[in-house]
PyMOL Python script that loads the backbone (N, CA, C, O; Angstrom):
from pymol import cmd

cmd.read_pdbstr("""\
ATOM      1  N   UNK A   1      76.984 -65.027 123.806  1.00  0.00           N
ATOM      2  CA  UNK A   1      76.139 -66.180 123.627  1.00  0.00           C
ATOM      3  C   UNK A   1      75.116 -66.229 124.755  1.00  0.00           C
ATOM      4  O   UNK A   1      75.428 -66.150 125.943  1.00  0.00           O
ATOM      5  N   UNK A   2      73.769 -66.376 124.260  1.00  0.00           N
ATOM      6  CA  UNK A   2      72.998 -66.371 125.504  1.00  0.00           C
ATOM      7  C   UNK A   2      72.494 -67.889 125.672  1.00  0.00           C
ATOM      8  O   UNK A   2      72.563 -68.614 124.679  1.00  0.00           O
ATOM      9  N   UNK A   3      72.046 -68.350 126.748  1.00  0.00           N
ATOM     10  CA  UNK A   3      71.649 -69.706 127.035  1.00  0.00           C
ATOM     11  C   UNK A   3      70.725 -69.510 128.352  1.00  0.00           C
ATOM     12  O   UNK A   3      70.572 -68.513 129.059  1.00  0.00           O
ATOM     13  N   UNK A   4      70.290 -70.511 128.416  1.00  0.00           N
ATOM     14  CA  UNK A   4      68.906 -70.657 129.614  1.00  0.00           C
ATOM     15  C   UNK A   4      69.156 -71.386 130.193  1.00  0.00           C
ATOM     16  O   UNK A   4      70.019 -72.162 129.783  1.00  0.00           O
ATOM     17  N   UNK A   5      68.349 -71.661 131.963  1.00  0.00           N
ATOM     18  CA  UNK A   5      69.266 -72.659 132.600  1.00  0.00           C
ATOM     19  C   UNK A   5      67.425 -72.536 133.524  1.00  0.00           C
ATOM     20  O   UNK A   5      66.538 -71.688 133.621  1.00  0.00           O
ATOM     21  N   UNK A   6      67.718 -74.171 134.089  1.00  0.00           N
ATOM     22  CA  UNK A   6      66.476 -74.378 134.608  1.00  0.00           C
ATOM     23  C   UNK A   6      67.049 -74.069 136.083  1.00  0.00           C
ATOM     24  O   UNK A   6      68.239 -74.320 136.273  1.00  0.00           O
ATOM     25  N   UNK A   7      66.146 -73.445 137.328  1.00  0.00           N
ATOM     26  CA  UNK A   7      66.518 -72.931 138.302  1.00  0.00           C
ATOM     27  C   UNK A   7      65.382 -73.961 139.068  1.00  0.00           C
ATOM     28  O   UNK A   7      64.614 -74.819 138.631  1.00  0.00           O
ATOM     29  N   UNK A   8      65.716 -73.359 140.622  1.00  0.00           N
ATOM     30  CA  UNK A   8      64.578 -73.659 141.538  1.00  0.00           C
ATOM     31  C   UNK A   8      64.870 -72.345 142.945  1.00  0.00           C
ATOM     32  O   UNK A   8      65.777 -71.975 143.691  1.00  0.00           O
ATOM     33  N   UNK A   9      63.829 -72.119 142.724  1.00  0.00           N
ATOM     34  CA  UNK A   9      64.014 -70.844 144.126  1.00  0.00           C
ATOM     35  C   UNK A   9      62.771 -70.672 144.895  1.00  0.00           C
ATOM     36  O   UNK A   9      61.755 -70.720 144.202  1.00  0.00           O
ATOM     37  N   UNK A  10      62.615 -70.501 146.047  1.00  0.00           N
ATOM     38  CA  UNK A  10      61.374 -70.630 146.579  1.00  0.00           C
ATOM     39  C   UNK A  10      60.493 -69.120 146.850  1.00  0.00           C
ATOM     40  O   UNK A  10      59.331 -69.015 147.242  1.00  0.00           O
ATOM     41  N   UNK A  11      61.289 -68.216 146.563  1.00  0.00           N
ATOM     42  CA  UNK A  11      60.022 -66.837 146.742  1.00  0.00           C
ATOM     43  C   UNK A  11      60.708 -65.659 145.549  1.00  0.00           C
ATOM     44  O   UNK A  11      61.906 -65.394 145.458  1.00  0.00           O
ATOM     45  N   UNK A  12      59.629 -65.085 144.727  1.00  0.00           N
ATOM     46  CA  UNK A  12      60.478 -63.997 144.054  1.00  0.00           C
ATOM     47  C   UNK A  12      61.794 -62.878 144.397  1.00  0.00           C
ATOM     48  O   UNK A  12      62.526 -62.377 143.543  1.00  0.00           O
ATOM     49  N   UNK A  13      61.859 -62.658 145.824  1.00  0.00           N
ATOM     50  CA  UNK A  13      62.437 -61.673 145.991  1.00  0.00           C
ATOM     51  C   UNK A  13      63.752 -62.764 146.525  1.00  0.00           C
ATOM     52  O   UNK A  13      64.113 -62.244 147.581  1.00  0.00           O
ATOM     53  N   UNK A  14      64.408 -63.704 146.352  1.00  0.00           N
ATOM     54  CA  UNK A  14      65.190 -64.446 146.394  1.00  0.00           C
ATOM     55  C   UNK A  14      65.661 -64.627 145.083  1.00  0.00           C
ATOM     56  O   UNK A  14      66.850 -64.855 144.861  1.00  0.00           O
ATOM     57  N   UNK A  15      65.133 -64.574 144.532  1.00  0.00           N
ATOM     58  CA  UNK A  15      64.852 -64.510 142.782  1.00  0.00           C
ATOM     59  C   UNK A  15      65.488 -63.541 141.986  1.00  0.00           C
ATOM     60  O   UNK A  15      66.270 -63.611 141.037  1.00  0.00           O
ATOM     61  N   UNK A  16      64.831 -62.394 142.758  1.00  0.00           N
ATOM     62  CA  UNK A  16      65.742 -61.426 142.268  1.00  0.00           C
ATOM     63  C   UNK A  16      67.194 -60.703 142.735  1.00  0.00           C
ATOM     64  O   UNK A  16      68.049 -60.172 142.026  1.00  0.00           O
ATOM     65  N   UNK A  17      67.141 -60.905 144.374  1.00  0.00           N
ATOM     66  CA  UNK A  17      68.730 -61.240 144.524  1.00  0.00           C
ATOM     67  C   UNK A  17      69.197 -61.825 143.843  1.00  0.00           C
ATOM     68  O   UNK A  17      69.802 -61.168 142.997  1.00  0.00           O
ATOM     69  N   UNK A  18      69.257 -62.935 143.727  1.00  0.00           N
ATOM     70  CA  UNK A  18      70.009 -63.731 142.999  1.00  0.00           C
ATOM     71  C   UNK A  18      70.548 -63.457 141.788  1.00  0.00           C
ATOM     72  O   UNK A  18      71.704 -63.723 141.462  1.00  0.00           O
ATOM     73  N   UNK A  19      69.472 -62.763 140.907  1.00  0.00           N
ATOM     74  CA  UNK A  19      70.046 -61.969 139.569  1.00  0.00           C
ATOM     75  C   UNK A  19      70.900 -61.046 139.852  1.00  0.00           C
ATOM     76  O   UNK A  19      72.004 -61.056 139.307  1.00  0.00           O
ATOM     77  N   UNK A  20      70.476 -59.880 140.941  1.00  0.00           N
ATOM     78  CA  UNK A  20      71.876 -58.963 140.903  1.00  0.00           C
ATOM     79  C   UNK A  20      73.003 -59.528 141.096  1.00  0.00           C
ATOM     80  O   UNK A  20      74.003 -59.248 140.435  1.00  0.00           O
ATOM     81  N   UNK A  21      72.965 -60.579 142.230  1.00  0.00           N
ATOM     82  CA  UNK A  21      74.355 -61.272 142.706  1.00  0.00           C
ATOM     83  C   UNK A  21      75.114 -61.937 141.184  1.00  0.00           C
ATOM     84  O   UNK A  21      76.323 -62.066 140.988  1.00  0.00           O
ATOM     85  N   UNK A  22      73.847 -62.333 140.116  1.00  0.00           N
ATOM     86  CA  UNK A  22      74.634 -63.212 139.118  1.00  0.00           C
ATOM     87  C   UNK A  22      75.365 -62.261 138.009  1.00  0.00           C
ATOM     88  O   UNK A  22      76.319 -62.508 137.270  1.00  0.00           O
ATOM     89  N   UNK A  23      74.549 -61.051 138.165  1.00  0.00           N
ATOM     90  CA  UNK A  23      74.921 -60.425 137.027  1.00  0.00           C
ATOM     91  C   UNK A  23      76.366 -59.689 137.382  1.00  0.00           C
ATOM     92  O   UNK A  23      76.989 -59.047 136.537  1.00  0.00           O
ATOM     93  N   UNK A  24      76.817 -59.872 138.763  1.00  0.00           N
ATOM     94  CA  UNK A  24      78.395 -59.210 138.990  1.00  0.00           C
ATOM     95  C   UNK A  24      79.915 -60.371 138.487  1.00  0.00           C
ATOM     96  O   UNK A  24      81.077 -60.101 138.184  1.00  0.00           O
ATOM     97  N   UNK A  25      79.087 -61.799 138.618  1.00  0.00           N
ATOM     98  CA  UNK A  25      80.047 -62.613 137.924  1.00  0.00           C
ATOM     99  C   UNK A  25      80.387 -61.994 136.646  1.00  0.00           C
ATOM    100  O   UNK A  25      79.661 -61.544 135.760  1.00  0.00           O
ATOM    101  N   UNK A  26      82.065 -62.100 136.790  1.00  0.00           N
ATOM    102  CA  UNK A  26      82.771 -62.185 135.789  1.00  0.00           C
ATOM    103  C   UNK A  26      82.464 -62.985 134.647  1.00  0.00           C
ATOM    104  O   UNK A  26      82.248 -64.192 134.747  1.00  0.00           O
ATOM    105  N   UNK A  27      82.431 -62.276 133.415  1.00  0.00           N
ATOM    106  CA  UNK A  27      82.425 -63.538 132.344  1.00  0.00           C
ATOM    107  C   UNK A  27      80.721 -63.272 131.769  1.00  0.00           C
ATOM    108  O   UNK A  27      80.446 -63.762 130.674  1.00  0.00           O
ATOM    109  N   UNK A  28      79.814 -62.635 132.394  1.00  0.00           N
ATOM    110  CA  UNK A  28      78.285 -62.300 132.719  1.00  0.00           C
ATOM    111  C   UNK A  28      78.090 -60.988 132.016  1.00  0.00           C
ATOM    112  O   UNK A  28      78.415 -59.928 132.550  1.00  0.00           O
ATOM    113  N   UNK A  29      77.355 -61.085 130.357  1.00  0.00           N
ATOM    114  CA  UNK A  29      76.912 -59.817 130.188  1.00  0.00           C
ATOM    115  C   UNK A  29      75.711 -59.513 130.627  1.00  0.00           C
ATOM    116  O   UNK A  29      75.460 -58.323 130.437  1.00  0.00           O
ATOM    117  N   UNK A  30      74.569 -60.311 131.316  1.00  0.00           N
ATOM    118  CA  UNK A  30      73.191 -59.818 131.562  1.00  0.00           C
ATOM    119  C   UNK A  30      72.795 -61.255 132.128  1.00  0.00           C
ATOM    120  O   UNK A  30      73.314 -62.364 132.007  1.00  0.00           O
ATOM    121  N   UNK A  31      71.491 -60.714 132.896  1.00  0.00           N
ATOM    122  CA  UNK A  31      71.115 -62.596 133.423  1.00  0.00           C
ATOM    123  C   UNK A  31      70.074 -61.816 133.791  1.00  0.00           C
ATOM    124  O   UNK A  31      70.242 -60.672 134.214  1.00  0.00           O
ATOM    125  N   UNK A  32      68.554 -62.547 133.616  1.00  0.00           N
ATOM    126  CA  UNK A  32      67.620 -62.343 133.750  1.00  0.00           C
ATOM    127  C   UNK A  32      66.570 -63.563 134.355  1.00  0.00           C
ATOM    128  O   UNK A  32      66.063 -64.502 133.742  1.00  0.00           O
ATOM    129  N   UNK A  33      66.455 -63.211 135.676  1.00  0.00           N
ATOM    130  CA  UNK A  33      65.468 -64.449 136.543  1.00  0.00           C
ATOM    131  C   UNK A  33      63.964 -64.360 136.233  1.00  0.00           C
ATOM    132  O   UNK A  33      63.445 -63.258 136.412  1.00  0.00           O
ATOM    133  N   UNK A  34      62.915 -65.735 135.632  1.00  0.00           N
ATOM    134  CA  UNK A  34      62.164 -65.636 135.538  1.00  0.00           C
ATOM    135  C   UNK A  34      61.230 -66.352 136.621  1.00  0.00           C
ATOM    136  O   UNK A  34      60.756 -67.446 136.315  1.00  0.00           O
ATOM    137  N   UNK A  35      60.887 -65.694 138.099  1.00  0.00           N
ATOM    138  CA  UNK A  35      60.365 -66.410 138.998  1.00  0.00           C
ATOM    139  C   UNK A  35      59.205 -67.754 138.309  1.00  0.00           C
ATOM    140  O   UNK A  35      59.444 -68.956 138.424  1.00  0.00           O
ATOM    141  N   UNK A  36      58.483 -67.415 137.901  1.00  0.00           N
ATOM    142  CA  UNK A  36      57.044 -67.684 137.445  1.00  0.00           C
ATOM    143  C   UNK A  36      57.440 -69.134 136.584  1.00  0.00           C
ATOM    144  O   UNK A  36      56.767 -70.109 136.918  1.00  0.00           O
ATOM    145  N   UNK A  37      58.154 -69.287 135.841  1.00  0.00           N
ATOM    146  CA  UNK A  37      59.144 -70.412 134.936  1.00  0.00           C
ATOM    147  C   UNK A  37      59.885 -70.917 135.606  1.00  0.00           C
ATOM    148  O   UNK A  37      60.158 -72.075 135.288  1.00  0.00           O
ATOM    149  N   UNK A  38      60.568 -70.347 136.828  1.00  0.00           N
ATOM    150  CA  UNK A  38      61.654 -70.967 137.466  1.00  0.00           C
ATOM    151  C   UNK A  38      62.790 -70.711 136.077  1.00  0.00           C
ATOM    152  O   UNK A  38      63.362 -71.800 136.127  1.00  0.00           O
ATOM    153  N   UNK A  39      63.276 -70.166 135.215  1.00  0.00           N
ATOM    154  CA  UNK A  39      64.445 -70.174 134.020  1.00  0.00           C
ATOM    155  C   UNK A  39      65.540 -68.875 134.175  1.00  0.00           C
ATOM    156  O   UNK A  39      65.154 -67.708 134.251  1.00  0.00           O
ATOM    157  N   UNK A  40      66.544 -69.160 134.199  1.00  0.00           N
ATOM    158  CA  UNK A  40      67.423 -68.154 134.425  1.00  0.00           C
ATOM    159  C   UNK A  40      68.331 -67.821 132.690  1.00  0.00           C
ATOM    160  O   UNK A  40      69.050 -68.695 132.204  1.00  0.00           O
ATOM    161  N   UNK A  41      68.247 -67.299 132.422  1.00  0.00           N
ATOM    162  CA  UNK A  41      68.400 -66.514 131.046  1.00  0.00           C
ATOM    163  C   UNK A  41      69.917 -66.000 131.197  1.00  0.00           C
ATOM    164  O   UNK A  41      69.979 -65.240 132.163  1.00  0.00           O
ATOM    165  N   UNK A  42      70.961 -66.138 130.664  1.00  0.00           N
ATOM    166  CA  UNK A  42      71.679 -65.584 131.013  1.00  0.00           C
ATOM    167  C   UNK A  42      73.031 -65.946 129.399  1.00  0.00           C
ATOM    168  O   UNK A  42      73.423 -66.932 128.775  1.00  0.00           O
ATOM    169  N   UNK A  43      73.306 -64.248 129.390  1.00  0.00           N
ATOM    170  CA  UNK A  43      74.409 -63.782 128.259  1.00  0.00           C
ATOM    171  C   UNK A  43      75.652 -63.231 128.479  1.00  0.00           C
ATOM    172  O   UNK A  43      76.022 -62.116 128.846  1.00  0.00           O
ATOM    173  N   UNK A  44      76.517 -64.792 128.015  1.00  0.00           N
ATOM    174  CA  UNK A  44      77.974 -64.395 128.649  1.00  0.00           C
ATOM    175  C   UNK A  44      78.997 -63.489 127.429  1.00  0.00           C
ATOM    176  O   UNK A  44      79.004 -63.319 126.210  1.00  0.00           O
ATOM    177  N   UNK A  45      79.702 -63.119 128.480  1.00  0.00           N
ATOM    178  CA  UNK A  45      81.023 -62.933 127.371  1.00  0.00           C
ATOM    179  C   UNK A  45      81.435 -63.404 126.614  1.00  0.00           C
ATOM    180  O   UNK A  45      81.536 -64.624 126.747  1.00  0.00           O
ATOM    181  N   UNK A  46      82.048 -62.655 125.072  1.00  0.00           N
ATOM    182  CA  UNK A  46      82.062 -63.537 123.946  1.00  0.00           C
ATOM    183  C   UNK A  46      83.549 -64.803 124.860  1.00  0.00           C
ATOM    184  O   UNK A  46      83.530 -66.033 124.900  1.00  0.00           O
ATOM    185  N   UNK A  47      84.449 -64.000 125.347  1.00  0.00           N
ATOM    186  CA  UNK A  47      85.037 -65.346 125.749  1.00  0.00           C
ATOM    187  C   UNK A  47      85.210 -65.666 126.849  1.00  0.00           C
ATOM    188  O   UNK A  47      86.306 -65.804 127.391  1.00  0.00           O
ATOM    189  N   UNK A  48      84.042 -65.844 127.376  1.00  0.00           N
ATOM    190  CA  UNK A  48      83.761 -66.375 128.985  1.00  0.00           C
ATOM    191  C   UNK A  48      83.235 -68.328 128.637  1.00  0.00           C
ATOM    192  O   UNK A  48      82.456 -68.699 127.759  1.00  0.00           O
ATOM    193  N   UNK A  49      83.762 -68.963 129.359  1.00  0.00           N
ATOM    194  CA  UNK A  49      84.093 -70.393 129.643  1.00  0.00           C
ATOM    195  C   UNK A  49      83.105 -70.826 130.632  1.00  0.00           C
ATOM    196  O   UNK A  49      83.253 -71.044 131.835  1.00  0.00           O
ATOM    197  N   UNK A  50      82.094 -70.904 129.904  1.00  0.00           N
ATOM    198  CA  UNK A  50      80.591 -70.884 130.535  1.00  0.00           C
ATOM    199  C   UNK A  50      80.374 -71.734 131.714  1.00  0.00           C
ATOM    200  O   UNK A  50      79.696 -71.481 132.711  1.00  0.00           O
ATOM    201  N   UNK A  51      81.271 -73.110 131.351  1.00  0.00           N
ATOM    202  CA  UNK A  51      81.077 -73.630 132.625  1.00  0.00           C
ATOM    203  C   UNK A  51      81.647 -73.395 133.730  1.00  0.00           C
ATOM    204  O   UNK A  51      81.047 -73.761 134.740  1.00  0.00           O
ATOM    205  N   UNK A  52      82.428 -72.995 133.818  1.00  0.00           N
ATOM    206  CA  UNK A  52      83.632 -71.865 135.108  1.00  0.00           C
ATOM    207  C   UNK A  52      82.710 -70.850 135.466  1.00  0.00           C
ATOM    208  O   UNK A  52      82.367 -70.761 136.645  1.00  0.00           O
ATOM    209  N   UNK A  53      82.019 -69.652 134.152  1.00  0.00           N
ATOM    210  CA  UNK A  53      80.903 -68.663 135.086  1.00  0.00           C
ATOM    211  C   UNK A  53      80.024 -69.045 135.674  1.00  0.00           C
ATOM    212  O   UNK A  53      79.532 -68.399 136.599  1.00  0.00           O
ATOM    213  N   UNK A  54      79.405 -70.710 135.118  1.00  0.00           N
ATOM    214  CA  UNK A  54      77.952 -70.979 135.921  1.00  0.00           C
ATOM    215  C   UNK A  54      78.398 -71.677 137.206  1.00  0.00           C
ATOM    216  O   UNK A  54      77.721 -71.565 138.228  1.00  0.00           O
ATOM    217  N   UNK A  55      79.435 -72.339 137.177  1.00  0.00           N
ATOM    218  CA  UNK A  55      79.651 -72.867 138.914  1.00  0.00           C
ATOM    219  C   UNK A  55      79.587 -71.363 139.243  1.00  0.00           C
ATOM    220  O   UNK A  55      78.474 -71.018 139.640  1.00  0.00           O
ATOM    221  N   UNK A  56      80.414 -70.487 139.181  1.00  0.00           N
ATOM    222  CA  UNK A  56      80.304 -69.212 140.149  1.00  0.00           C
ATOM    223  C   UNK A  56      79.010 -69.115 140.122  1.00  0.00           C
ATOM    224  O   UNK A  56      78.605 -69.498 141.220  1.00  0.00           O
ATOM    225  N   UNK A  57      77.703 -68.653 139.116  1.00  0.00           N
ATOM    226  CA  UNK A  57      77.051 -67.889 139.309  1.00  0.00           C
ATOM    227  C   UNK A  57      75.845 -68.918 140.264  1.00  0.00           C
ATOM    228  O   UNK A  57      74.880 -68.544 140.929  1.00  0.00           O
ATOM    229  N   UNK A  58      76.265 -70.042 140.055  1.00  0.00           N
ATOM    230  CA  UNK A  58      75.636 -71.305 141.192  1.00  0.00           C
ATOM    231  C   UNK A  58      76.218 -70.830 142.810  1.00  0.00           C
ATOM    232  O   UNK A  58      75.349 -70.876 143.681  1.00  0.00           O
ATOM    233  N   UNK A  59      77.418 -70.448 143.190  1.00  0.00           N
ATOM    234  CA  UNK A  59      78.004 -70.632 144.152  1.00  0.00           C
ATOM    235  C   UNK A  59      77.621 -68.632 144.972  1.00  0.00           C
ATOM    236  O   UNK A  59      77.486 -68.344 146.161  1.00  0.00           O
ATOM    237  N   UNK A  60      77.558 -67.646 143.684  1.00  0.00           N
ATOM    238  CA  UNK A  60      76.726 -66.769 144.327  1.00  0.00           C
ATOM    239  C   UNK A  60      75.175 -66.955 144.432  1.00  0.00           C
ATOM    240  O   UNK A  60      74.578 -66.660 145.467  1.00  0.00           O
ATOM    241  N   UNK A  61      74.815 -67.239 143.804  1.00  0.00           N
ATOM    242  CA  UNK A  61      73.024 -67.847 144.165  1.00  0.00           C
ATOM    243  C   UNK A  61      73.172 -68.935 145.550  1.00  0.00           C
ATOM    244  O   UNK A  61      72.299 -68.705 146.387  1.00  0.00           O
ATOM    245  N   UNK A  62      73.714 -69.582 145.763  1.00  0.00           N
ATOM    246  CA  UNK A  62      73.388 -69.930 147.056  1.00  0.00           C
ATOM    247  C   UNK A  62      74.381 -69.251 148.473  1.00  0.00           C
ATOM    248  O   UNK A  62      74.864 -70.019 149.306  1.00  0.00           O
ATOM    249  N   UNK A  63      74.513 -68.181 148.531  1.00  0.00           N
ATOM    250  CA  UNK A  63      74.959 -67.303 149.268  1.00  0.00           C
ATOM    251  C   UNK A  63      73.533 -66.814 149.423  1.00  0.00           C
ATOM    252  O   UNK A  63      72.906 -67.020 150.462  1.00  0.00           O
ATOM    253  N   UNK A  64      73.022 -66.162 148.382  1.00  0.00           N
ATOM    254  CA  UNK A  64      71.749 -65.648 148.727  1.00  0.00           C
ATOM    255  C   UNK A  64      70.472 -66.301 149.345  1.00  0.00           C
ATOM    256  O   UNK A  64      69.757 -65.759 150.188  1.00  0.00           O
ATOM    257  N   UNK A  65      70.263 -67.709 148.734  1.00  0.00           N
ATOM    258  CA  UNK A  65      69.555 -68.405 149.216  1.00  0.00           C
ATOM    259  C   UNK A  65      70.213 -69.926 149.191  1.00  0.00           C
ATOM    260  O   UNK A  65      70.232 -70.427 148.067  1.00  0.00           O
ATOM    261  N   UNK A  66      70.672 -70.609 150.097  1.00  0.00           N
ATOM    262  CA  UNK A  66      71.099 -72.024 150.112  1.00  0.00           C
ATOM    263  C   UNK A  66      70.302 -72.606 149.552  1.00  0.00           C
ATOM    264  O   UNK A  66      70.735 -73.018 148.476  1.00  0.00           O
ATOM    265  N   UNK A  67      68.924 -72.960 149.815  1.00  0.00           N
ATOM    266  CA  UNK A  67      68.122 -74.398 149.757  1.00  0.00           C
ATOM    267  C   UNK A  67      67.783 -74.084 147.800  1.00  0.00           C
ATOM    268  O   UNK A  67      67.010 -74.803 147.166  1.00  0.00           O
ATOM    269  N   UNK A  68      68.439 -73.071 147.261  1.00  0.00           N
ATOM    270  CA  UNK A  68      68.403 -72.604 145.560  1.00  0.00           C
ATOM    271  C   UNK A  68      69.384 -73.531 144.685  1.00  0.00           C
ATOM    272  O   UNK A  68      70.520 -73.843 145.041  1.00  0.00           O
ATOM    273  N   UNK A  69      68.743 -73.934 143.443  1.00  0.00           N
ATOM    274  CA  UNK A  69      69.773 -74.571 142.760  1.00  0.00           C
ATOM    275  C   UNK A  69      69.657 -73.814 140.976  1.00  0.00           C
ATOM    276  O   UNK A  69      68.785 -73.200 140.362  1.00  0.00           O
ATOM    277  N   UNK A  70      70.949 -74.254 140.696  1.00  0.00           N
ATOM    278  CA  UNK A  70      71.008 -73.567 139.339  1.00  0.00           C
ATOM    279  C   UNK A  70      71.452 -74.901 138.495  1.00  0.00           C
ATOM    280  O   UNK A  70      72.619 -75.200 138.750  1.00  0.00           O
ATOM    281  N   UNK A  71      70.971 -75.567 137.782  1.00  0.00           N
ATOM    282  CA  UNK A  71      71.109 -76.246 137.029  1.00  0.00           C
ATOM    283  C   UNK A  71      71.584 -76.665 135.880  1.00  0.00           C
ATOM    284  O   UNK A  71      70.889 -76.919 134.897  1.00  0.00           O
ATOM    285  N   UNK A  72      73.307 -76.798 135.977  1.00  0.00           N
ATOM    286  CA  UNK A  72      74.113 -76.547 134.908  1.00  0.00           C
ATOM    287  C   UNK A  72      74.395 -77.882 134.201  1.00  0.00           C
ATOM    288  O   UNK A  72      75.107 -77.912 133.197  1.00  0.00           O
TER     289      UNK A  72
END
""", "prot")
cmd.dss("prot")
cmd.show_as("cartoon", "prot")
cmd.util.cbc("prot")
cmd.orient("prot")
């Protein structure tokens, strides 16, 4: 199932950390950061418990950048 999520990040290359870091969560078939939109795109496992992967993939995005939010 894929779904979109409104982000906030302050420079592209924070941006795109953040995607590699999201795309190692468990539960995560692909996640794709769109700096320019601020929208994070992202296709989970058929039985991944979306709201359990997005706190993680919230809690690795601000490893990479703190002052970043993912908007679940």
């Amino acid at each position: 199932m894929k779904k979109s999520y409104k982000i906030e990040v302050d420079c592209p290359a924070c941006a795109d950390k953040m995607e590699v870091e999201a795309k190692k969560v468990k539960g995560i078939k692909d996640v794709n950061i769109n700096f320019m939109t601020l929208k994070m795109k992202v296709d989970f496992e058929e039985d991944a418990d979306q709201k359990s992967v997005m706190e993680e993939v919230r809690s690795v995005c601000k490893k990479v950048e703190a002052d970043s939010e993912v908007y679940i």
